[in-house]
C-alpha positions in Angstrom: 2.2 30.5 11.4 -0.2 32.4 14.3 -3.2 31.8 11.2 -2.0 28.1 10.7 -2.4 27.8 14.5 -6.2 29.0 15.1 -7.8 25.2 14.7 -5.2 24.0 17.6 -5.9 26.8 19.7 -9.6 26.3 19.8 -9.0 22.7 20.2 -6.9 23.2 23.2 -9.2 26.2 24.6 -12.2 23.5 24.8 -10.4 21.0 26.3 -8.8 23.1 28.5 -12.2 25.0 29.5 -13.4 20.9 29.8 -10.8 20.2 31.8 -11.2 23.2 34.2 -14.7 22.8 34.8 -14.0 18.6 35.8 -11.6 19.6 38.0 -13.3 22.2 39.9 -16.3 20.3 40.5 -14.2 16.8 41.4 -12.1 19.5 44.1 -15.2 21.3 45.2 -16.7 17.8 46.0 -13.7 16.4 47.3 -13.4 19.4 49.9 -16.8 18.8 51.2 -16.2 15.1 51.7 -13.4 15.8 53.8 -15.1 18.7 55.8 -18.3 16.4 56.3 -15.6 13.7 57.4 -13.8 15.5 59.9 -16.9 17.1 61.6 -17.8 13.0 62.2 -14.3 11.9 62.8 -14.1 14.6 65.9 -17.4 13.3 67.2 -16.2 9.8 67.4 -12.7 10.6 68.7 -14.5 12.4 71.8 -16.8 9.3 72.2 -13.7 6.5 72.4 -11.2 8.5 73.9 -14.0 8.7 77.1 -15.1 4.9 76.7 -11.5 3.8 76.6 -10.8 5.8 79.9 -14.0 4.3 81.5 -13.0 1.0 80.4 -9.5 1.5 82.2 -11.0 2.7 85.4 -13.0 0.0 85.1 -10.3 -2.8 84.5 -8.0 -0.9 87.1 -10.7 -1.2 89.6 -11.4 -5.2 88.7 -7.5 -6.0 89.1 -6.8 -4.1 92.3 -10.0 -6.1 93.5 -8.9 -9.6 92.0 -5.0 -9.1 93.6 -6.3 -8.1 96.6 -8.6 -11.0 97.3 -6.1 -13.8 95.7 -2.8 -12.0 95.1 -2.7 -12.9 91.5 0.1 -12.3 89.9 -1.5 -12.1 86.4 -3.7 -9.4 88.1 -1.0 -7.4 89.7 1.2 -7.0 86.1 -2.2 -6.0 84.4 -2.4 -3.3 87.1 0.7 -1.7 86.3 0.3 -1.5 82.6 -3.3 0.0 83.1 -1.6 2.2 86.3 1.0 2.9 83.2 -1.4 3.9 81.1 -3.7 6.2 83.2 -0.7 8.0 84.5 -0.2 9.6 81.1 -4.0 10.1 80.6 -4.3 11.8 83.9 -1.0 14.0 83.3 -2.3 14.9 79.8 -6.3 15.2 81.5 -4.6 17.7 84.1 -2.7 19.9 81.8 -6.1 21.0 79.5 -6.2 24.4 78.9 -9.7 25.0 78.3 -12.2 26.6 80.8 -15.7 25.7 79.0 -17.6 23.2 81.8 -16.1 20.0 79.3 -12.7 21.3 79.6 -13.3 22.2 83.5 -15.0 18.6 84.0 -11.7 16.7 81.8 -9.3 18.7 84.0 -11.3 17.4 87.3 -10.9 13.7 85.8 -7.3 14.0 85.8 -6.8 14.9 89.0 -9.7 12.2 90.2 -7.1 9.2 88.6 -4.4 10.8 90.4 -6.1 10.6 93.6 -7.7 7.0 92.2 -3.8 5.6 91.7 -2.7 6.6 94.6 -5.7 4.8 97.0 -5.3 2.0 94.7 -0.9 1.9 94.8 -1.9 2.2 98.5 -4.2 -0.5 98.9 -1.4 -3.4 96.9 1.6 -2.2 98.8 -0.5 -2.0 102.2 -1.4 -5.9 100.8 2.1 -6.8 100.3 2.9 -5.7 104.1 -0.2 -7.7 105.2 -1.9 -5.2 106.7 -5.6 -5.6 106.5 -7.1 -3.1 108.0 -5.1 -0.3 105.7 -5.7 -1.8 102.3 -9.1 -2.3 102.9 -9.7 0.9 104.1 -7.3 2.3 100.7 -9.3 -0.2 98.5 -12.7 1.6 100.2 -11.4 5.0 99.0 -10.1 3.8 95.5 -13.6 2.5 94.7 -15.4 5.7 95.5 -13.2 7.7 93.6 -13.6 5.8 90.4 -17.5 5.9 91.1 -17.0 9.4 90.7 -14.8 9.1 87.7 -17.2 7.3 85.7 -19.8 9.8 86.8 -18.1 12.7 85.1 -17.5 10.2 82.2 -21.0 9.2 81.9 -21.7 13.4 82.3 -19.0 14.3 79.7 -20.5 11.5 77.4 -24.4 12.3 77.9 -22.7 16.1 77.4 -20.6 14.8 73.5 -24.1 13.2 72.9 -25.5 16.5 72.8 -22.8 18.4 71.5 -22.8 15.6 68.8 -26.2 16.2 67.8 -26.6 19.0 67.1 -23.0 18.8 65.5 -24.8 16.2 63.2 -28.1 18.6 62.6 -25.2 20.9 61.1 -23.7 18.2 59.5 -26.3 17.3 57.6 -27.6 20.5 56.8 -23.9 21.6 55.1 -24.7 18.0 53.3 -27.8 19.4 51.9 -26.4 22.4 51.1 -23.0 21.2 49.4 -25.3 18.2 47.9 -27.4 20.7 46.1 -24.1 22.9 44.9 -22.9 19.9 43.6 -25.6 19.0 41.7 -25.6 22.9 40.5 -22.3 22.6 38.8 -22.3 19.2 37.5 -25.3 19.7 35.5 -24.0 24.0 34.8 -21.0 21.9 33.5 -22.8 19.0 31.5 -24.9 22.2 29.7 -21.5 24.3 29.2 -19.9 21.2 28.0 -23.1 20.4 25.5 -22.8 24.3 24.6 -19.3 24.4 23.9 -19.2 20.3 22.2 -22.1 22.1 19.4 -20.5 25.4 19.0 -16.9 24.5 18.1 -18.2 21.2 16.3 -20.4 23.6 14.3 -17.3 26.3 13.5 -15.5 23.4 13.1 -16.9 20.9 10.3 -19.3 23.9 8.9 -16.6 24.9 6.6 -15.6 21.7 5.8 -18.7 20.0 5.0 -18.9 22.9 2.1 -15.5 21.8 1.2 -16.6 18.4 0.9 -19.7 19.2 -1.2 -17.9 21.4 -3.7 -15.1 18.2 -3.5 -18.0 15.8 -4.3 -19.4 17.4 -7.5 -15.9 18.2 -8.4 -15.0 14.5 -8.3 -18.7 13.8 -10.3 -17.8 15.8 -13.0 -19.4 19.2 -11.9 -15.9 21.4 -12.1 -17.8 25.0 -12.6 -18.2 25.2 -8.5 -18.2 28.4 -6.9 -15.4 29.6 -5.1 -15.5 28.4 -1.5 -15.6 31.5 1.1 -14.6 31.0 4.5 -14.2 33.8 7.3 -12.0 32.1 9.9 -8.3 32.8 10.3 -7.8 29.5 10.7 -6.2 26.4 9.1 -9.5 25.6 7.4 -9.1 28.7 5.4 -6.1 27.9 4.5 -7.6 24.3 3.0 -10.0 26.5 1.0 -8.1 28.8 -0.3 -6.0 25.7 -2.0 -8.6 23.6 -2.7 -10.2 26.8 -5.0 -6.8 27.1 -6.5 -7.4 23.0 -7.1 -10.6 23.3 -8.7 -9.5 26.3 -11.4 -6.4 24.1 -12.1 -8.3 20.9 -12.6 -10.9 23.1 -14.6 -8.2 24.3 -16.5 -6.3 21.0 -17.3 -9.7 19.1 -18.3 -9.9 21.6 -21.0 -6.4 21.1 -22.1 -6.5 17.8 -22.1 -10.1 18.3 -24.2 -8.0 20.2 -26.5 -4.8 18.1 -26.8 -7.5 15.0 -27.4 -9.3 16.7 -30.0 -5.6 17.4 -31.6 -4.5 13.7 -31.1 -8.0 12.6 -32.6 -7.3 14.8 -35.6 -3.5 13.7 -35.6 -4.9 10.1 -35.8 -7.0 10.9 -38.6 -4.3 12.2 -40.6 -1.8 9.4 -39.4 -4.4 6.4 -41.0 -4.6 8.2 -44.1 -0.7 8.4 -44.2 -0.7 4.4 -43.1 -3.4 4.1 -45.8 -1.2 5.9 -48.6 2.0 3.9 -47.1 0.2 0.9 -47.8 -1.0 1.6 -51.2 3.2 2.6 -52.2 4.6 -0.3 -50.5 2.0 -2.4 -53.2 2.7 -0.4 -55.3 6.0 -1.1 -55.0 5.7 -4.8 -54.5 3.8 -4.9 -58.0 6.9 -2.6 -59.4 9.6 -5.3 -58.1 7.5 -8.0 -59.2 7.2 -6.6 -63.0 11.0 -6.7 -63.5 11.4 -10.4 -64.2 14.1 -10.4 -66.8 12.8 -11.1 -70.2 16.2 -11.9 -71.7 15.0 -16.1 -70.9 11.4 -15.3 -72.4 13.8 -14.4 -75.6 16.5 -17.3 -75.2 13.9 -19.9 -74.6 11.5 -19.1 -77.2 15.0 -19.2 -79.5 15.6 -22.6 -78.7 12.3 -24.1 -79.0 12.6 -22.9 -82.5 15.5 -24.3 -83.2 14.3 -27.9 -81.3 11.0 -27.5 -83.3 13.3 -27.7 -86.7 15.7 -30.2 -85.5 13.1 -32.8 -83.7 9.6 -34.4 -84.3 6.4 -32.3 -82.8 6.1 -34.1 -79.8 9.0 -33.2 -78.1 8.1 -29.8 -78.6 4.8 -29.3 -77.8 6.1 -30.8 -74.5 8.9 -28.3 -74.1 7.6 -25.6 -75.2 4.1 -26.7 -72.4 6.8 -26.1 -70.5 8.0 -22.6 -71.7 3.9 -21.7 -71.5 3.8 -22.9 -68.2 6.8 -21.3 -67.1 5.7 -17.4 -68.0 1.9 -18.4 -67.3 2.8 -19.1 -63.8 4.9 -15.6 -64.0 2.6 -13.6 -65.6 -0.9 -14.5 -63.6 0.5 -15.0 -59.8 2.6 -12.5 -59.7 0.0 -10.0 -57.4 -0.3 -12.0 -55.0 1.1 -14.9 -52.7 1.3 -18.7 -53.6 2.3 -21.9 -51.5 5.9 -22.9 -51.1 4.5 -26.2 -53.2 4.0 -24.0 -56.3 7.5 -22.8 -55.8 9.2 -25.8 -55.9 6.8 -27.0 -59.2 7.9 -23.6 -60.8 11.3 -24.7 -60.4 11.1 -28.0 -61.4 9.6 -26.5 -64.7 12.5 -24.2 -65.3 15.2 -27.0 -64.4 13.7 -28.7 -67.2 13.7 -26.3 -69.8 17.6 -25.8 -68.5 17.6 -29.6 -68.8 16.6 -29.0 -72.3 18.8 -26.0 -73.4 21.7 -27.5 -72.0 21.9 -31.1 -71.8 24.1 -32.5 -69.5 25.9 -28.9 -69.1 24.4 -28.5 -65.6 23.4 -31.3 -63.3 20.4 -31.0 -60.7 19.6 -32.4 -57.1 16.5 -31.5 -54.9 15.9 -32.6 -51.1 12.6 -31.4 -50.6 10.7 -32.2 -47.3 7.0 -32.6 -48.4 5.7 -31.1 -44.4 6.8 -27.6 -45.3 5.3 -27.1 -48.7 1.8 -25.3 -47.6 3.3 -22.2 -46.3 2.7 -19.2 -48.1 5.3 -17.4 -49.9 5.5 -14.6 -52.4 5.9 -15.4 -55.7 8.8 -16.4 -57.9 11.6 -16.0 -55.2 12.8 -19.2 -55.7 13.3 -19.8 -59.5 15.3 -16.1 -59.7 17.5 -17.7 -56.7 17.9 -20.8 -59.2 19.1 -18.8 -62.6 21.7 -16.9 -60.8 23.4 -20.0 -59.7 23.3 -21.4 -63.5 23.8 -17.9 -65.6 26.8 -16.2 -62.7 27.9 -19.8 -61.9 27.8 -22.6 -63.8 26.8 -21.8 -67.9 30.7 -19.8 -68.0 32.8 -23.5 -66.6 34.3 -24.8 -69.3 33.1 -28.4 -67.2 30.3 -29.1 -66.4 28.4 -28.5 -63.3 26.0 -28.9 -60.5 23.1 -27.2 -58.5 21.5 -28.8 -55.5 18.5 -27.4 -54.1 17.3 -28.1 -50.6 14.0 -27.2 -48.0 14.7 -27.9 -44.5 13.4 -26.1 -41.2 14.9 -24.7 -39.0 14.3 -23.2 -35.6 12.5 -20.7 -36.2 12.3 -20.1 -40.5 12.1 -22.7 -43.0 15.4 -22.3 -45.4 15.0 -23.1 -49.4 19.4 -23.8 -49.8 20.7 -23.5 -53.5 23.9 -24.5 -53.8 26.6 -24.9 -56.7 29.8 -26.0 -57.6 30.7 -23.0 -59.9 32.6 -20.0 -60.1 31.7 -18.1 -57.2 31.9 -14.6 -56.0 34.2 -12.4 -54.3 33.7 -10.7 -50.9 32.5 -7.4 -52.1 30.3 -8.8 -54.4 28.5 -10.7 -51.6 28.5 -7.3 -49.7 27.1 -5.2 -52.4 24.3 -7.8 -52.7 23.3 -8.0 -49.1 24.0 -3.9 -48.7 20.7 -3.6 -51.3 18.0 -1.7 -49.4 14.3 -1.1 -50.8 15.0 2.1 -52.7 13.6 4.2 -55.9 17.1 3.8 -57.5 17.9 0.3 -56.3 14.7 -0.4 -58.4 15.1 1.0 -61.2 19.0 -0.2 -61.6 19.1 -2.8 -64.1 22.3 -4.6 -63.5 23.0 -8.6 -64.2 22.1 -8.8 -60.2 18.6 -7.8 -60.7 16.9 -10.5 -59.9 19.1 -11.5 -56.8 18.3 -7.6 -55.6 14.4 -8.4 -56.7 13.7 -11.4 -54.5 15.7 -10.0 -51.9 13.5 -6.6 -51.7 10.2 -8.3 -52.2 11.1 -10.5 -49.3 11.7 -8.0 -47.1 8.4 -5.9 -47.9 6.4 -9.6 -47.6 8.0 -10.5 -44.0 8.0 -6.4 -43.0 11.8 -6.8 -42.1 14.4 -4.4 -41.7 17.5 -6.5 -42.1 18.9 -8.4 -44.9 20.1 -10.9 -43.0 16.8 -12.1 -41.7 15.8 -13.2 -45.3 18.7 -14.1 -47.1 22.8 -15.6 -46.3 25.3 -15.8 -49.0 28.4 -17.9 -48.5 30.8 -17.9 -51.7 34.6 -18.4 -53.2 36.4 -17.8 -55.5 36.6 -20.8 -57.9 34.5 -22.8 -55.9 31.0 -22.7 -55.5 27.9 -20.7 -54.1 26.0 -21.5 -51.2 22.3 -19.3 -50.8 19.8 -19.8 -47.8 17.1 -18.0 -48.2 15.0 -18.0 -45.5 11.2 -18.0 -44.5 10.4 -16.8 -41.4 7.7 -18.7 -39.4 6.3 -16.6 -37.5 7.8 -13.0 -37.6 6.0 -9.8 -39.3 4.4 -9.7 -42.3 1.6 -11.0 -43.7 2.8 -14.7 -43.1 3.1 -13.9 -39.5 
């Protein structure tokens, strides 16, 4: 803690020394003001206390003079207050203890305005008693004693004028003296204070400018700096010695994170080529699914054109078996890659009527088909597989006959292709082994009569990039009566349709 403390204590011993030197100057001058002011205050007390007691004798001597001659009664009260008043003076006169001829001349003025108030307290009362002759005679006496009063005053005054002066010549040479001290330590103080103000700046921000020059290249990109050295035992060493810490850390991270980029970079490289060979299985894999159409109807079909072809005229043949040529052409050739929901529906419409054909009125067929929702692209031949289920697992094993409705609608957010029959329908856990079929080397390579359910459903789910089999496909089924299948396009979710 003493090291932390070094900044703050030469902080505080500038100030301090600041302060120290301000405040003996401002007292130094202060105390010679007030010397310079008492030496003139003295002078000018001396001169008023003698012209007030002048101006008292004189008023005294006008009042006795004015009651005397009219009997005034204005005159006679201003009497006794000035009587009053020169009492205490002459008292305070008498009892001066000095023996210097001022002192001597004071003392002989106080006895004088005894002598004065007497002839004059004689003069009014001998005027009260109407006697003339006596209080002229008092009144004579009064007036020549206060000529000789203001005589000593007018002495004791010419004698302060003298005392003054020279009083002043010291005056003003202490002045010149205590002017030129002043101006000694005011400017000694400006210089100390410029002194100091550069010196501890200078120790100050020194040290830190460095610190700011190594910070500056640091922050530019310059991180091999030399170690900052500072010599105080102060808090900028402190700041130093943790900002040189700072820069070997950062030094040391940059690299790290250099290294760890380089790694990333190379992770990156290795992570495309694993997308890349992803990519090139999951075709791969979409080419596999789409091989396995089953070719148990190539078989059945071409068996029953044969026997049509023997039982009918040429012309209905060639027509069916356009059909039949359409049928696996459409299979065979668009197959690798995606077609329009419109091609869909046509494929279908060509296998219903080679069903049509087979099987007469064995199966009956409705399609609600909404024209705006035809251009969106699909992969191929999910539909159709959808289709044969619904005849082969529902319908072709009634003993009645039966019917599958087919149906494109939208919906919020996916457009849904519905086939529906009335036929013999599924249980539960047939529906869940179905919808439990996940993209999988076995799965694949299973060939059960669900095959082509498992097909679509797989393809879809690579097409759309979809985890869930719900988000492709719904089954609703029972027992006895009927199949429902939604299988549903999303609109704009994943894949390459999104």
């Amino acid at each position: 803690m003493q090291v932390l403390r070094g900044l703050r204590k030469r902080l505080l011993f500038y100030y301090l020394v600041i302060t120290l030197l301000m405040g003996i100057t401002s007292l130094y001058s202060y105390y010679s003001a007030r010397t310079i002011i008492s030496g003139f205050s003295a002078i000018f007390a001396d001169y008023l206390y003698l012209n007030d007691l002048y101006s008292d004798v004189s008023s005294l001597e006008t009042n006795v003079e004015k009651y005397l001659a009219t009997r005034s009664s204005e005159a006679i009260l201003e009497y006794y207050n000035l009587s009053s008043r020169l009492q205490e003076k002459s008292a305070k006169l008498a009892g001066e203890r000095g023996y210097d001829k001022n002192s001597l001349m004071l003392k002989d003025i106080g006895n004088m305005i005894q002598s004065l108030l007497d002839e004059a307290d004689a003069a009014v009362n001998a005027k009260r008693g109407r006697i003339s002759s006596q209080y002229l005679a008092h009144f004579t006496e009064s007036h020549k004693v206060a000529g000789y009063i203001k005589q000593y005053i007018n002495e004791l005054l010419y004698n302060k004028l003298q005392e003054g002066s020279q009083k002043y010549d010291v005056i003003r040479g202490n002045m010149n003296v205590i002017s030129f001290i002043n101006i000694f330590i005011i400017l000694g103080s400006m210089g100390l204070n410029v002194f100091l103000a550069v010196y501890f700046t200078y120790k100050m921000t020194g040290p830190i400018i460095e610190l700011s020059s190594s910070a500056e290249r640091i922050s530019s990109g310059d991180f091999d700096v030399d170690p900052v050295l500072i010599e105080t035992d102060d808090e900028v060493r402190v700041l130093a010695e943790a900002f040189n810490k700072m820069a070997v850390s950062i030094k040391n991270y940059i690299d790290k994170i250099k290294g760890q980029a380089e790694m990333e970079k190379r992770l990156q490289e290795q992570e495309m080529q694993n997308l890349m060979m992803k990519n090139l299985l999951k075709d791969a894999r979409l080419k596999f699914l789409q091989s396995q159409i089953n070719p148990h109807f190539l078989f059945n079909t071409l068996n029953a054109a044969s026997q049509l072809a023997l039982m009918e005229g040429a012309e209905k043949t060639a027509v069916f078996i356009e059909k039949v040529a359409n049928l696996f052409r459409y299979n065979l050739k668009r197959l690798d890659r995606p077609v329009t929901l419109r091609d869909e529906i046509e494929h279908v419409r060509t296998y219903l009527y080679i069903l049509k054909t087979r099987f007469g009125d064995k199966v009956q067929f409705t399609l609600d088909i909404d024209e705006s929702l035809l251009e969106l692209e699909v992969p191929s031949t999910i539909v159709q597989p959808l289709v044969e289920n619904a005849f082969i697992h529902g319908i072709e094993g009634l003993e009645r006959n039966g019917r599958i409705d087919i149906k494109v609608k939208k919906q919020s957010d996916y457009i849904a292709v519905v086939i529906e029959d009335d036929g013999q329908g599924m249980e539960e856990s047939a529906i869940r082994s179905i919808l439990n079929s996940e993209v999988t080397e076995d799965r694949i390579e299973r060939h059960v009569s669900g095959i082509g359910l498992h097909n679509v459903i797989n393809r879809m789910m690579l097409f759309y990039n979809v985890n869930r089999v719900s988000d492709v496909i719904e089954i609703y089924s029972r027992k006895n009566s009927g199949t429902r299948v939604i299988l549903k396009i999303p609109l704009a979710k994943g894949g390459k349709n999104a």
